[in-house]
N, CA and C atoms as an extended XYZ file, in Angstrom:
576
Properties=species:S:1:pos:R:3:atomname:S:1:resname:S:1:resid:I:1 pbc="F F F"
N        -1.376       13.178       33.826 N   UNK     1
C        -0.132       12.685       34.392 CA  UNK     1
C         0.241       11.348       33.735 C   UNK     1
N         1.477       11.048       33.325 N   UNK     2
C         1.923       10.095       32.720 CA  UNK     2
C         2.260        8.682       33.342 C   UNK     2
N         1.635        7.360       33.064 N   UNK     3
C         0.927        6.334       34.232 CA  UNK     3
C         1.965        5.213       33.395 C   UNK     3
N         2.936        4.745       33.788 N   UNK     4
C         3.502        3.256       33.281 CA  UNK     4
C         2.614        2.484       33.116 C   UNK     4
N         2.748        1.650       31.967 N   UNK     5
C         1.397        0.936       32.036 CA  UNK     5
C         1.986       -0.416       32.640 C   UNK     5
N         0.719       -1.488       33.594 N   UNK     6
C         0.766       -2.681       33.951 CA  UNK     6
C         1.228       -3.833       33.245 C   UNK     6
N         1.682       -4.793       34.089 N   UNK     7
C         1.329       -5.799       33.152 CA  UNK     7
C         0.178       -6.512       32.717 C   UNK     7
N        -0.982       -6.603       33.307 N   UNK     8
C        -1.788       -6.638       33.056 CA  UNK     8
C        -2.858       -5.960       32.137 C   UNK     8
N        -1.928       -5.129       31.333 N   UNK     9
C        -2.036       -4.007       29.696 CA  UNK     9
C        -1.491       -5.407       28.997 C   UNK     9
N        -0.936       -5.884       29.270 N   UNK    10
C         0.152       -6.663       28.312 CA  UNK    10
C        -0.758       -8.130       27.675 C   UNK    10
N        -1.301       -8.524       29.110 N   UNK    11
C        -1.194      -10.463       29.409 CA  UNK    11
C        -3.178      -10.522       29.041 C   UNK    11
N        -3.603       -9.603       27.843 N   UNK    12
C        -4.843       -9.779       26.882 CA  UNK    12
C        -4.801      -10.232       26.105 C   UNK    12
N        -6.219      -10.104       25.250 N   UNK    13
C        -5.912      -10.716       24.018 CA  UNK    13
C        -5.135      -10.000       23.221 C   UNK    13
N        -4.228      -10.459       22.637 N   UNK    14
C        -3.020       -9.732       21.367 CA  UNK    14
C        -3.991       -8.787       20.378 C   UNK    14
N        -4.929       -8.765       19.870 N   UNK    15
C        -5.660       -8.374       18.838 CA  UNK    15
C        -6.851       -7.005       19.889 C   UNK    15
N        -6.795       -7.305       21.343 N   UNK    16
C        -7.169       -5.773       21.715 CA  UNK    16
C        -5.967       -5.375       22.347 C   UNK    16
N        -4.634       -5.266       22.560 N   UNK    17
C        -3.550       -5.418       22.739 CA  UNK    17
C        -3.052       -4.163       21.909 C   UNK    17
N        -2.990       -5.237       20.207 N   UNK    18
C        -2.836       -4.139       19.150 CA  UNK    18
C        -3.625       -3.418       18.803 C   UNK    18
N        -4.586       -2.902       19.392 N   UNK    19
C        -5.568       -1.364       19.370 CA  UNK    19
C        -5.250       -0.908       20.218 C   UNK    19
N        -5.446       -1.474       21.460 N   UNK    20
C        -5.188       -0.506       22.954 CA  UNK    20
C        -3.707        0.256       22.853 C   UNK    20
N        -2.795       -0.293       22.115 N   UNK    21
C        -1.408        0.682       22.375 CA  UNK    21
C        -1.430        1.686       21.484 C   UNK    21
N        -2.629        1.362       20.263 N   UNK    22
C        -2.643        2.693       19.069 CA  UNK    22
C        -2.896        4.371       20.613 C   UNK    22
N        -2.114        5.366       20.269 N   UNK    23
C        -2.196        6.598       21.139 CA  UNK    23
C        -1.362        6.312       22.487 C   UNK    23
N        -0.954        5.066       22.919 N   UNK    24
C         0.386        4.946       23.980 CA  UNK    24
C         1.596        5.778       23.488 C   UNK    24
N         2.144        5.866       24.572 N   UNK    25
C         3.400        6.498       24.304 CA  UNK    25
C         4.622        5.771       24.780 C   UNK    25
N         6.234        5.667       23.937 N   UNK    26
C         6.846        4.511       23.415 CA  UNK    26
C         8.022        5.851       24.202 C   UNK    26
N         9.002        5.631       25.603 N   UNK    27
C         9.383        6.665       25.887 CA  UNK    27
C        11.105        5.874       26.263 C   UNK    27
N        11.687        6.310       25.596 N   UNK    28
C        13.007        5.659       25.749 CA  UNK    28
C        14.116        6.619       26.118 C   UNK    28
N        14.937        6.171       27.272 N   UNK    29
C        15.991        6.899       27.616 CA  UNK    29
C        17.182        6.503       27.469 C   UNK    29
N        17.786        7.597       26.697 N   UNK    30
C        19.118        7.175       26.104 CA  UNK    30
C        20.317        8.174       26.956 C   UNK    30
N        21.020        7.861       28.044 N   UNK    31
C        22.170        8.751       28.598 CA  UNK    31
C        20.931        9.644       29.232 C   UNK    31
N        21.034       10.959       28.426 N   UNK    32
C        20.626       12.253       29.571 CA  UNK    32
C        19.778       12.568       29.014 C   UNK    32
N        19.070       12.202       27.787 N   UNK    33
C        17.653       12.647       26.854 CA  UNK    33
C        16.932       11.670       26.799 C   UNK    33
N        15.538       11.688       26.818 N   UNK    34
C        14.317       10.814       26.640 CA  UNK    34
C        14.278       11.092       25.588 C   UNK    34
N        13.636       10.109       24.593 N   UNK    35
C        12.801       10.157       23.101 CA  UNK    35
C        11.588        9.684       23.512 C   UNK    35
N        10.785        9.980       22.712 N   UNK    36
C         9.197        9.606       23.233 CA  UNK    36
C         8.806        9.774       22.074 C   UNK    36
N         7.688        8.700       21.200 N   UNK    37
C         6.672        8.525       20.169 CA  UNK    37
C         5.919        8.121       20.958 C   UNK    37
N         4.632        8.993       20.119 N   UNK    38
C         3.067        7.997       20.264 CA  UNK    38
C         3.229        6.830       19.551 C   UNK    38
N         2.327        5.720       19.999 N   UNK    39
C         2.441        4.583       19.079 CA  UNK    39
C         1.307        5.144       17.838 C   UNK    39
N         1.002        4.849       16.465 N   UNK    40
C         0.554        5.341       15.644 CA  UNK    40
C         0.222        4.275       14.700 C   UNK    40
N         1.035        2.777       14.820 N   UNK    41
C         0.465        1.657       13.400 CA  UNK    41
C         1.000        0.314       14.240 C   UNK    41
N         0.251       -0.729       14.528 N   UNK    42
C         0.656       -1.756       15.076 CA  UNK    42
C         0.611       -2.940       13.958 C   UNK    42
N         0.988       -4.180       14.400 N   UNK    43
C         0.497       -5.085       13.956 CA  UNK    43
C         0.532       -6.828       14.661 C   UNK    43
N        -0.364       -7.333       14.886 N   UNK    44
C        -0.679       -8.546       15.320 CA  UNK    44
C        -0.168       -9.680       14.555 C   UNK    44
N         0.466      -10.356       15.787 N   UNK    45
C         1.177      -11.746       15.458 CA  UNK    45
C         0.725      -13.093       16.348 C   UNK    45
N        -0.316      -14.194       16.292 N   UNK    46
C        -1.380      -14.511       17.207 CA  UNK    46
C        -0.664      -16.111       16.973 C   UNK    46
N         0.587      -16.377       17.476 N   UNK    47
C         0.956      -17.678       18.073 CA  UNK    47
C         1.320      -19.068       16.811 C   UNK    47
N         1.299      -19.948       17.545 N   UNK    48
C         1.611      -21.118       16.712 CA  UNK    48
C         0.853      -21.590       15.244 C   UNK    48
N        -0.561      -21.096       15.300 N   UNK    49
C        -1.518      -21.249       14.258 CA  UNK    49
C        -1.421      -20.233       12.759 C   UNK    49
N        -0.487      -19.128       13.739 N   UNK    50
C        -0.511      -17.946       12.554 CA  UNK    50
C         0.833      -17.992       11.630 C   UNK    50
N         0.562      -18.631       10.370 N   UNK    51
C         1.577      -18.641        9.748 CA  UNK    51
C         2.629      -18.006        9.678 C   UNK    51
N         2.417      -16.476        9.653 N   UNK    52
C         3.645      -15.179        9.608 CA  UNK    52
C         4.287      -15.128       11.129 C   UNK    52
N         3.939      -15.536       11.923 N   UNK    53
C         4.882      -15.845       13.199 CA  UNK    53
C         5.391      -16.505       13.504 C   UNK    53
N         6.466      -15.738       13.763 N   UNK    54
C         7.852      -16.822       14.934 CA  UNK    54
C         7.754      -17.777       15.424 C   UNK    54
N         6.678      -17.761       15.981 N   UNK    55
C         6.155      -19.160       16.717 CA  UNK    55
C         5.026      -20.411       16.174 C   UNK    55
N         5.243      -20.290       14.841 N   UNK    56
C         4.175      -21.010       13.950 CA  UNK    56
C         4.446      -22.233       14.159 C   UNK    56
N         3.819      -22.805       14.524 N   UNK    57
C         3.893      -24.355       14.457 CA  UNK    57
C         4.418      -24.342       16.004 C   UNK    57
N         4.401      -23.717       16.951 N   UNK    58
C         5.031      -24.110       17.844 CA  UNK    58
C         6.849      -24.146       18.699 C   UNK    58
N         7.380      -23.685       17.358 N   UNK    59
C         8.826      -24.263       17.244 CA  UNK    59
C         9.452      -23.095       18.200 C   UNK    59
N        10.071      -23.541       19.158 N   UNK    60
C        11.331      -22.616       19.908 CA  UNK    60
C        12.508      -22.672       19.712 C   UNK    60
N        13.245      -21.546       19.638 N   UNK    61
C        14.597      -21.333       18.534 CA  UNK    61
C        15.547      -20.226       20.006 C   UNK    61
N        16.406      -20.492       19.496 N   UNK    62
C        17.032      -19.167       20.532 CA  UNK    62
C        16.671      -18.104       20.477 C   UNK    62
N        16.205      -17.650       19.155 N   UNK    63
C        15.643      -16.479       18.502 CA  UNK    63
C        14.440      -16.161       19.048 C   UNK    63
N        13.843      -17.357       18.917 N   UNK    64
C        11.982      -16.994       19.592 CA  UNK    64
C        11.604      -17.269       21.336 C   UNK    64
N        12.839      -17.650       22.046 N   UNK    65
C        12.525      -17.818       23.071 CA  UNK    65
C        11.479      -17.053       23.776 C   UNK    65
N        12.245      -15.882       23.489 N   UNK    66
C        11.694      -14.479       24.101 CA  UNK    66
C         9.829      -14.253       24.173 C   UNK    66
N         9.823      -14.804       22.710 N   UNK    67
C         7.938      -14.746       22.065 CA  UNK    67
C         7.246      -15.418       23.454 C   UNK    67
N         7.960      -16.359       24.095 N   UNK    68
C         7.247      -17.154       25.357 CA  UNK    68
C         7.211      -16.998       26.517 C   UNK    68
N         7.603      -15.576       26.866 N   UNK    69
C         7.610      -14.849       28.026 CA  UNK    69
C         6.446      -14.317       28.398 C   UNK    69
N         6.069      -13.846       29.314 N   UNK    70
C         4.819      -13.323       29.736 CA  UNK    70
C         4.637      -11.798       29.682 C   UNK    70
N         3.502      -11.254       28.708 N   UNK    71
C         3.327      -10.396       28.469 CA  UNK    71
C         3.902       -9.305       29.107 C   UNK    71
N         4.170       -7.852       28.026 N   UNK    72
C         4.867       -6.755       28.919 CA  UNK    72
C         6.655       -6.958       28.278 C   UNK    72
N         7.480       -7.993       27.934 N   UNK    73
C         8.390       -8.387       27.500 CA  UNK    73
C         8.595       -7.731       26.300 C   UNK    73
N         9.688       -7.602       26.059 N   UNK    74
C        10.167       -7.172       24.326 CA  UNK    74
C        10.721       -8.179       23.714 C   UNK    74
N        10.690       -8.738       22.318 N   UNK    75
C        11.141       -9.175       21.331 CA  UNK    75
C        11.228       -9.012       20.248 C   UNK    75
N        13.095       -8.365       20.743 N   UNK    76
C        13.831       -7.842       19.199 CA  UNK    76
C        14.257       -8.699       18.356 C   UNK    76
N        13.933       -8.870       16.882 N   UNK    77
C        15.002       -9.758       16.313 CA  UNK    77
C        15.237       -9.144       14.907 C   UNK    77
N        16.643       -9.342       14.204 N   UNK    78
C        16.952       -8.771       13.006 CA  UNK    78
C        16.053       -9.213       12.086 C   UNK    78
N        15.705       -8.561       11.063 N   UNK    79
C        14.797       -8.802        9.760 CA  UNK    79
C        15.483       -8.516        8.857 C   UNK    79
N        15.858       -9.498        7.978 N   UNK    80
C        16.677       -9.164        6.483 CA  UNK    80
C        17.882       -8.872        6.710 C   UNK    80
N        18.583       -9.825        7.864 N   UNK    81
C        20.025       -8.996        8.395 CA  UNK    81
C        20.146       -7.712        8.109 C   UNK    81
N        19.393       -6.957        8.135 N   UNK    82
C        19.456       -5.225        8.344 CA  UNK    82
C        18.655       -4.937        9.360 C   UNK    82
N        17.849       -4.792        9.563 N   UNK    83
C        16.789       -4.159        9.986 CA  UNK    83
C        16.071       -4.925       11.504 C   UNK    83
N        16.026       -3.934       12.588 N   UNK    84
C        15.325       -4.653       13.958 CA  UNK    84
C        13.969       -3.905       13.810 C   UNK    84
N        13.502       -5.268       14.417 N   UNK    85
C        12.312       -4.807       14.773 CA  UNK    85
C        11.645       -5.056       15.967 C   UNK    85
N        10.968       -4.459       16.365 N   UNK    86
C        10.401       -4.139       18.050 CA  UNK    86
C         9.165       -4.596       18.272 C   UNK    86
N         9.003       -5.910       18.780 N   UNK    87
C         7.604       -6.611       19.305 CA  UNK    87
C         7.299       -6.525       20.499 C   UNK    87
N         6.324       -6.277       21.143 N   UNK    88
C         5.805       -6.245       22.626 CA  UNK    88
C         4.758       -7.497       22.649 C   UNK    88
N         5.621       -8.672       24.009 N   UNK    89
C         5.121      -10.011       23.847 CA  UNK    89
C         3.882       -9.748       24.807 C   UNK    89
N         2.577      -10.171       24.534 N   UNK    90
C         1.383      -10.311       25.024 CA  UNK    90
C         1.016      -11.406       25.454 C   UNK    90
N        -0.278      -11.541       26.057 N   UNK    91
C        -1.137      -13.031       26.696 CA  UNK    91
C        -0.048      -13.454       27.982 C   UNK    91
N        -0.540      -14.588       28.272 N   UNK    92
C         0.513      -15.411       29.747 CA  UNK    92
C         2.165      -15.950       28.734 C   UNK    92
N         2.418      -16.314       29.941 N   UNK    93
C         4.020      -16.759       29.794 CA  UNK    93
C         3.306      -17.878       28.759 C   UNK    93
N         4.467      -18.779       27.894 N   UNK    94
C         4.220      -19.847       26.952 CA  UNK    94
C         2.692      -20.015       26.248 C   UNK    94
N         2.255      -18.608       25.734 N   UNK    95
C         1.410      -18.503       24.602 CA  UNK    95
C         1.824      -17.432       23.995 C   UNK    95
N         2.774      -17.750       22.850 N   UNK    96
C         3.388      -17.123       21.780 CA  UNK    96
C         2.666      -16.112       21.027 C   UNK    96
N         3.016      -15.217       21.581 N   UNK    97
C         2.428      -13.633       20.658 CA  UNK    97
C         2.749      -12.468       21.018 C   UNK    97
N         2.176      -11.709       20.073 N   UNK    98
C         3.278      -10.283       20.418 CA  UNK    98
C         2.591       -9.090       19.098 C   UNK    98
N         3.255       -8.371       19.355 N   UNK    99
C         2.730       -7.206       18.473 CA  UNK    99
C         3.919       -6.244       18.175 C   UNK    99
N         3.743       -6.183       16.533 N   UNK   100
C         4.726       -5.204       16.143 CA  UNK   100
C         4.591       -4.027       16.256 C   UNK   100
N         5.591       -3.377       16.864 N   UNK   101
C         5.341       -1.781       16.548 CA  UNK   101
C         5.738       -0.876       15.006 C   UNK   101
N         4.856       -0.786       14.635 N   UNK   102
C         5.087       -0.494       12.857 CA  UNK   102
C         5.914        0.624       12.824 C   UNK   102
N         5.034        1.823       13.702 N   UNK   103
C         5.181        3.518       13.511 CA  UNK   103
C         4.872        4.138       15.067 C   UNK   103
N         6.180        5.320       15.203 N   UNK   104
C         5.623        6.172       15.909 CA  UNK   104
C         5.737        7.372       15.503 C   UNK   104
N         5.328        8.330       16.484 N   UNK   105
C         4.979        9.657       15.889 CA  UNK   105
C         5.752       10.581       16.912 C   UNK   105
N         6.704       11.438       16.611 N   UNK   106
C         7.530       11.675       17.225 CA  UNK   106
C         7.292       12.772       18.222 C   UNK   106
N         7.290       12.820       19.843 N   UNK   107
C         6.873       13.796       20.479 CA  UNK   107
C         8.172       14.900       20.956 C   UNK   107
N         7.356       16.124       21.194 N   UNK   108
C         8.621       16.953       21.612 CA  UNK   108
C         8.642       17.651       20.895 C   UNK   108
N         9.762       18.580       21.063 N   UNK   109
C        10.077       19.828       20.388 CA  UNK   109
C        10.567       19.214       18.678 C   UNK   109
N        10.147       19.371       17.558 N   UNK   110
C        10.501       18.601       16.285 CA  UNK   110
C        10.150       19.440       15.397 C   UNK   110
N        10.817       19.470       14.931 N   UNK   111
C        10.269       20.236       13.086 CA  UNK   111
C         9.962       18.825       11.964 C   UNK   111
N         8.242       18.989       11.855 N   UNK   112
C         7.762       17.799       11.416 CA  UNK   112
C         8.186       17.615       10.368 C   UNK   112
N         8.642       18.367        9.117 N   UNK   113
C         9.086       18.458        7.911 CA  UNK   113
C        10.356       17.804        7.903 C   UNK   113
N        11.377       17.857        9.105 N   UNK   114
C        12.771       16.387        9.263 CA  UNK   114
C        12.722       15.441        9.730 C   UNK   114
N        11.220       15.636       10.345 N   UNK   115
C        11.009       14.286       10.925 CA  UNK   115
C        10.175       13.160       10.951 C   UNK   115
N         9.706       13.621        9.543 N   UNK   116
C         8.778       12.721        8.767 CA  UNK   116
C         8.737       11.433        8.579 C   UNK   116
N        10.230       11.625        8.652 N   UNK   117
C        10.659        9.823        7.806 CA  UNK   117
C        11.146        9.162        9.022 C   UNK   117
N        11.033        9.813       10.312 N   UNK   118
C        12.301        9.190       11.249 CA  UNK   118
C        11.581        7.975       11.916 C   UNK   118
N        10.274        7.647       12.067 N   UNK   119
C         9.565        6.588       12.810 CA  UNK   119
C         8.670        6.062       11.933 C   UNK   119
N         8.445        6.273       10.813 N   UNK   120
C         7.550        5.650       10.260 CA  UNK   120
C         7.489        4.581        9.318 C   UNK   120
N         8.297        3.160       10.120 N   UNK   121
C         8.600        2.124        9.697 CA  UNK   121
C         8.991        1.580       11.059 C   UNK   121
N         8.844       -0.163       11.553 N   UNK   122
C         9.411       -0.693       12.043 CA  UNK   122
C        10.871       -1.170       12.275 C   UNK   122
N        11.709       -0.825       11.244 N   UNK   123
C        13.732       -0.477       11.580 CA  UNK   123
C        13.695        0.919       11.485 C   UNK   123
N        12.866        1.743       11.038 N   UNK   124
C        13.470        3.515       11.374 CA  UNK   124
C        13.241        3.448       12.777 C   UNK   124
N        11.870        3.284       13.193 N   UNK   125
C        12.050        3.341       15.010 CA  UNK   125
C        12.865        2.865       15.668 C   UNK   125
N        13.536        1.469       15.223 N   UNK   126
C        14.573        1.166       16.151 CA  UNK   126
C        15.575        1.809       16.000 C   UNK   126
N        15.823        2.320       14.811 N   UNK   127
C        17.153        3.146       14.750 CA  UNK   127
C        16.759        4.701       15.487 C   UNK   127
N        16.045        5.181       15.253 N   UNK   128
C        15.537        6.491       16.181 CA  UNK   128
C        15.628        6.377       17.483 C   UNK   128
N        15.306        5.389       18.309 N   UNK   129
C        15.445        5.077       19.441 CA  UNK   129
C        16.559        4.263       19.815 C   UNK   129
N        17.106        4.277       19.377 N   UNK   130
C        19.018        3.298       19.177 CA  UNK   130
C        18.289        2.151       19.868 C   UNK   130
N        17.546        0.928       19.644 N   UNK   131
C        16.983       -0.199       20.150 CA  UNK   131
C        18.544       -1.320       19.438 C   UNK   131
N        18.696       -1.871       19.991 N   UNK   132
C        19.483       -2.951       19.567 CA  UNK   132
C        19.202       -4.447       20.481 C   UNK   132
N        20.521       -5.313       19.713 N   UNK   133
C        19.508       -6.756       20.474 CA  UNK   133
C        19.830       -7.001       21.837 C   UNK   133
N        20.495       -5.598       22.559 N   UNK   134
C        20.143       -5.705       24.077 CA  UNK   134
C        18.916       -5.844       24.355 C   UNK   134
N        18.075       -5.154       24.170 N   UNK   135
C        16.682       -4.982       24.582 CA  UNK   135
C        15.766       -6.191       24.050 C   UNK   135
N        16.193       -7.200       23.360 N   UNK   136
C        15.297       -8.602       23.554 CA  UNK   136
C        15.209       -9.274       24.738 C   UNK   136
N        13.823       -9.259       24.818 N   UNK   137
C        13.784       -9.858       26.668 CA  UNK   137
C        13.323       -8.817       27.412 C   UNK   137
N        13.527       -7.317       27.276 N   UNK   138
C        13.663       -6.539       28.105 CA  UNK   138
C        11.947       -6.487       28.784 C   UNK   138
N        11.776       -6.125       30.129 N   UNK   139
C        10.630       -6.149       30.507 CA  UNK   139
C        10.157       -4.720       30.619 C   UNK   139
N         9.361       -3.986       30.099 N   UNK   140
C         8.506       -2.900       29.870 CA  UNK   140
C         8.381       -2.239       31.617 C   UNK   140
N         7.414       -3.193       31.907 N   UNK   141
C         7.143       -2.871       33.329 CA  UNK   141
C         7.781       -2.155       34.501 C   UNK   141
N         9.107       -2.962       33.926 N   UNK   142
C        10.732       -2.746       35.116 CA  UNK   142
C        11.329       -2.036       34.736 C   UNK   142
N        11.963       -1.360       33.090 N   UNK   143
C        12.963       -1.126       32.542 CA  UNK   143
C        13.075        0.187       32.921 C   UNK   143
N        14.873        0.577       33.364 N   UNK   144
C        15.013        2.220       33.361 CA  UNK   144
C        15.470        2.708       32.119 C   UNK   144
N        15.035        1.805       30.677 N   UNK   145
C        15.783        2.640       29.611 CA  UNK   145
C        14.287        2.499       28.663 C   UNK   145
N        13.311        1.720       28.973 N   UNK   146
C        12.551        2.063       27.947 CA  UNK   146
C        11.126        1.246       28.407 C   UNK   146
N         9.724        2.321       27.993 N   UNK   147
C         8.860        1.767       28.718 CA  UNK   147
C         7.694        2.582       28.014 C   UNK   147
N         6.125        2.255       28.095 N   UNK   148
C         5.339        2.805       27.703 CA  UNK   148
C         4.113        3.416       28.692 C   UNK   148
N         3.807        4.606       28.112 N   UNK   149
C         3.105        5.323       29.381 CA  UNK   149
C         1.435        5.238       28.330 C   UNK   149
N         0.894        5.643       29.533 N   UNK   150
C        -0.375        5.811       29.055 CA  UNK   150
C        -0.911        7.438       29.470 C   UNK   150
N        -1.210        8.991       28.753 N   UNK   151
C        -0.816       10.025       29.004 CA  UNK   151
C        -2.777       10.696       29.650 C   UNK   151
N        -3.680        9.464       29.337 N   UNK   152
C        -4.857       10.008       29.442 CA  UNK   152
C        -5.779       10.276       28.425 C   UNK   152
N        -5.247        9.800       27.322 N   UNK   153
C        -5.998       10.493       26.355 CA  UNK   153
C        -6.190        9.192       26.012 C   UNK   153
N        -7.790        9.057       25.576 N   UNK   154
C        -8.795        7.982       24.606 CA  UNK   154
C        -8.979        8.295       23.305 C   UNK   154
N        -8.439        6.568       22.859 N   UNK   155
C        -8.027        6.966       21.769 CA  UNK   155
C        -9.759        6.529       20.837 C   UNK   155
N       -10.368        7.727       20.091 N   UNK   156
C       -11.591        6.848       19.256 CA  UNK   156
C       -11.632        5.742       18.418 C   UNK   156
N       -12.523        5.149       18.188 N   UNK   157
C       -12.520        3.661       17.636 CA  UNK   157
C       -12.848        4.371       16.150 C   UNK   157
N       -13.037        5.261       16.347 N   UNK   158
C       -13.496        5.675       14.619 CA  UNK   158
C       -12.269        6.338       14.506 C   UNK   158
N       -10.982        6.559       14.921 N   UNK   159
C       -10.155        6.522       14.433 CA  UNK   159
C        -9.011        5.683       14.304 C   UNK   159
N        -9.324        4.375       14.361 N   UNK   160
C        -8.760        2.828       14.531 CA  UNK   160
C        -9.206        2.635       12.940 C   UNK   160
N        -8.384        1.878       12.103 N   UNK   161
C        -8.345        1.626       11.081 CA  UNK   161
C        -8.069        0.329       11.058 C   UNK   161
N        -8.272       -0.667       10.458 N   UNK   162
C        -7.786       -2.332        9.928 CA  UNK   162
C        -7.323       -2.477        8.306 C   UNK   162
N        -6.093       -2.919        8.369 N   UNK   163
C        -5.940       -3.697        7.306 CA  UNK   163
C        -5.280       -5.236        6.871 C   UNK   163
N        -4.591       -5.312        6.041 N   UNK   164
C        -3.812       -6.869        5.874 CA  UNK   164
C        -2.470       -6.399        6.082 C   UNK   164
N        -1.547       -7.359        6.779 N   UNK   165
C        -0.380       -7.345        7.367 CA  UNK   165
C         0.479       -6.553        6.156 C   UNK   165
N         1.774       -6.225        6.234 N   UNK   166
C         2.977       -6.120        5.285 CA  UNK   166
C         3.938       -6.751        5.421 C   UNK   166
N         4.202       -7.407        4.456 N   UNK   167
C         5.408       -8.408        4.257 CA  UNK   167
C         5.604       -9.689        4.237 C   UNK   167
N         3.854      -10.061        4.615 N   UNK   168
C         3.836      -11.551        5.165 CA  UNK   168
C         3.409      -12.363        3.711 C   UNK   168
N         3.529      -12.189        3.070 N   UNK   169
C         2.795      -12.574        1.658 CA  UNK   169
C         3.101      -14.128        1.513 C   UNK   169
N         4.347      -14.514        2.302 N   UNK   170
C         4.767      -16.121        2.449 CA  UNK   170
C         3.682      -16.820        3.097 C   UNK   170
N         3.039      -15.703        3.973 N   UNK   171
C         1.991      -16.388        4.613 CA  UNK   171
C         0.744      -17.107        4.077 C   UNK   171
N         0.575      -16.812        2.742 N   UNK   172
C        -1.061      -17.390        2.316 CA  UNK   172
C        -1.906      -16.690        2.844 C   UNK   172
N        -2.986      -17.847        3.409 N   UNK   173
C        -4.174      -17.283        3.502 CA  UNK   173
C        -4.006      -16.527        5.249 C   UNK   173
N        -3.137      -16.633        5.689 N   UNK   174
C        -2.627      -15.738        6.812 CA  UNK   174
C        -2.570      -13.956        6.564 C   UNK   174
N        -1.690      -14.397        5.254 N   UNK   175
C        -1.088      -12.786        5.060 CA  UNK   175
C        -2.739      -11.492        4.902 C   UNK   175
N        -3.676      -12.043        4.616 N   UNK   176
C        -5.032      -11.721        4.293 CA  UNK   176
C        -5.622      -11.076        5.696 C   UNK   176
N        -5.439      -11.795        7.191 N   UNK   177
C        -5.681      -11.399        7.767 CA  UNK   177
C        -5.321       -9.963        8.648 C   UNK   177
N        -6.663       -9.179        8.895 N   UNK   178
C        -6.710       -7.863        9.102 CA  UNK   178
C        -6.418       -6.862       10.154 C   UNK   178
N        -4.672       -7.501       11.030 N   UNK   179
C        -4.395       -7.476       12.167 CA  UNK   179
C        -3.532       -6.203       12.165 C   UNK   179
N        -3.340       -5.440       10.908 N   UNK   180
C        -2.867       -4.365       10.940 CA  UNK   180
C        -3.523       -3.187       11.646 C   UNK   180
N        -3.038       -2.451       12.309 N   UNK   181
C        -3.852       -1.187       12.847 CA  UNK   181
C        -3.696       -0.114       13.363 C   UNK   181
N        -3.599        0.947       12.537 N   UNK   182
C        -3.361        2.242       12.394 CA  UNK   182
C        -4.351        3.317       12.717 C   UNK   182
N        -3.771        4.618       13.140 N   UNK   183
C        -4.685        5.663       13.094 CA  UNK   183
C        -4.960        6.624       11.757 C   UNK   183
N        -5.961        6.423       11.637 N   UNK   184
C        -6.585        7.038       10.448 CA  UNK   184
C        -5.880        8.593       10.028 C   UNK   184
N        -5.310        8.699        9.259 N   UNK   185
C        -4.983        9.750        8.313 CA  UNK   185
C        -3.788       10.276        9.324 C   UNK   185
N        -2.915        9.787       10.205 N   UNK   186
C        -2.052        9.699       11.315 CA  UNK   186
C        -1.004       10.214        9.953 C   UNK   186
N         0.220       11.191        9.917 N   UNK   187
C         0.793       11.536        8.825 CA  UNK   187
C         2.616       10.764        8.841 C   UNK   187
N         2.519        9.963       10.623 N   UNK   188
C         3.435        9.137       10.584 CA  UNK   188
C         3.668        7.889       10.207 C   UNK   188
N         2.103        7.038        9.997 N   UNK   189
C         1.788        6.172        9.730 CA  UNK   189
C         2.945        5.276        8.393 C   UNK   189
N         3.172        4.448        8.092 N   UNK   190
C         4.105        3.515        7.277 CA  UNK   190
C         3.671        3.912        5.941 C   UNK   190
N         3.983        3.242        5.027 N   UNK   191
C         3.314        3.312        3.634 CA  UNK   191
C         4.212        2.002        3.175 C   UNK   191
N         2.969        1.252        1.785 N   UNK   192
C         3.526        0.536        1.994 CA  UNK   192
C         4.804        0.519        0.591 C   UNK   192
């Protein structure tokens, strides 16, 4: 049976955060149809210290407000004036972090061969799931348009994978760290 998850899923450490949602399910209602992905590739963003985040150094922007909400929260923001992307803010209120959702894997009736390409990137999901910058701020917990379930199924640690972030390369010796995390041989998974 399909269980909303707590906030207290949320307000952990960010780094078991971004494992624990690898095999969640990402279930959004749009009008009169649900979309639903498994989550399938995350990635960790760990506060003021971590160079590649929003909140590096501390700094609050209108943009990053959101990062300082208390876990369970969403924070959308444009990337490359094209492209949104979908963070789920973790830990207590005013400790900046969050986790990207890279990839999902699309559930339901689908012919996998069209729907290969449709989640497997952080702006294809938002566009698959029509996410826009309404949903910055939005709270997981509460929301009647979009929320994550937990379906029962454990996900194995031997099929948890680590690698180094994508895109953060501004970061230095940040970008190195191994907060990426995917399911092993998952065929929705990103590329880079």
């Amino acid at each position: 049976m399909p269980k909303r998850l707590s906030r207290e899923f949320y307000t952990r450490s960010t780094l078991i955060v971004a494992k624990d949602l690898l095999g969640k399910y990402l279930v959004r209602r749009v009008g009169r149809k649900t979309l639903v992905g498994k989550i399938v590739e995350t990635e960790a963003y760990i506060g003021p210290k971590d160079k590649a985040s929003h909140s590096y150094g501390g700094k609050i922007t209108d943009r990053t407000k959101t990062f300082y909400l208390k876990g369970g929260h969403l924070y959308v923001y444009l990337c490359y004036g094209i492209y949104l992307m979908l963070n789920i803010v973790t830990e207590k209120e005013n400790k900046p972090e969050a986790v990207l959702i890279r990839a999902l894997e699309p559930v339901g009736k689908y012919d996998f061969s069209k729907i290969k390409n449709l989640s497997n990137g952080p702006g294809k999901l938002c566009r698959w799931l029509e996410i826009d910058k309404s949903f910055n701020g939005e709270d997981l917990t509460k929301s009647k348009r979009i929320w994550l379930e937990s379906r029962g199924e454990k996900m194995k640690k031997s099929r948890i994978k680590a690698s180094r972030r994508i895109g953060v390369d501004y970061a230095r010796e940040w970008a190195n760290k191994p907060w990426r995390f995917y399911i092993f041989e998952n065929p929705s998974v990103s590329r880079r």
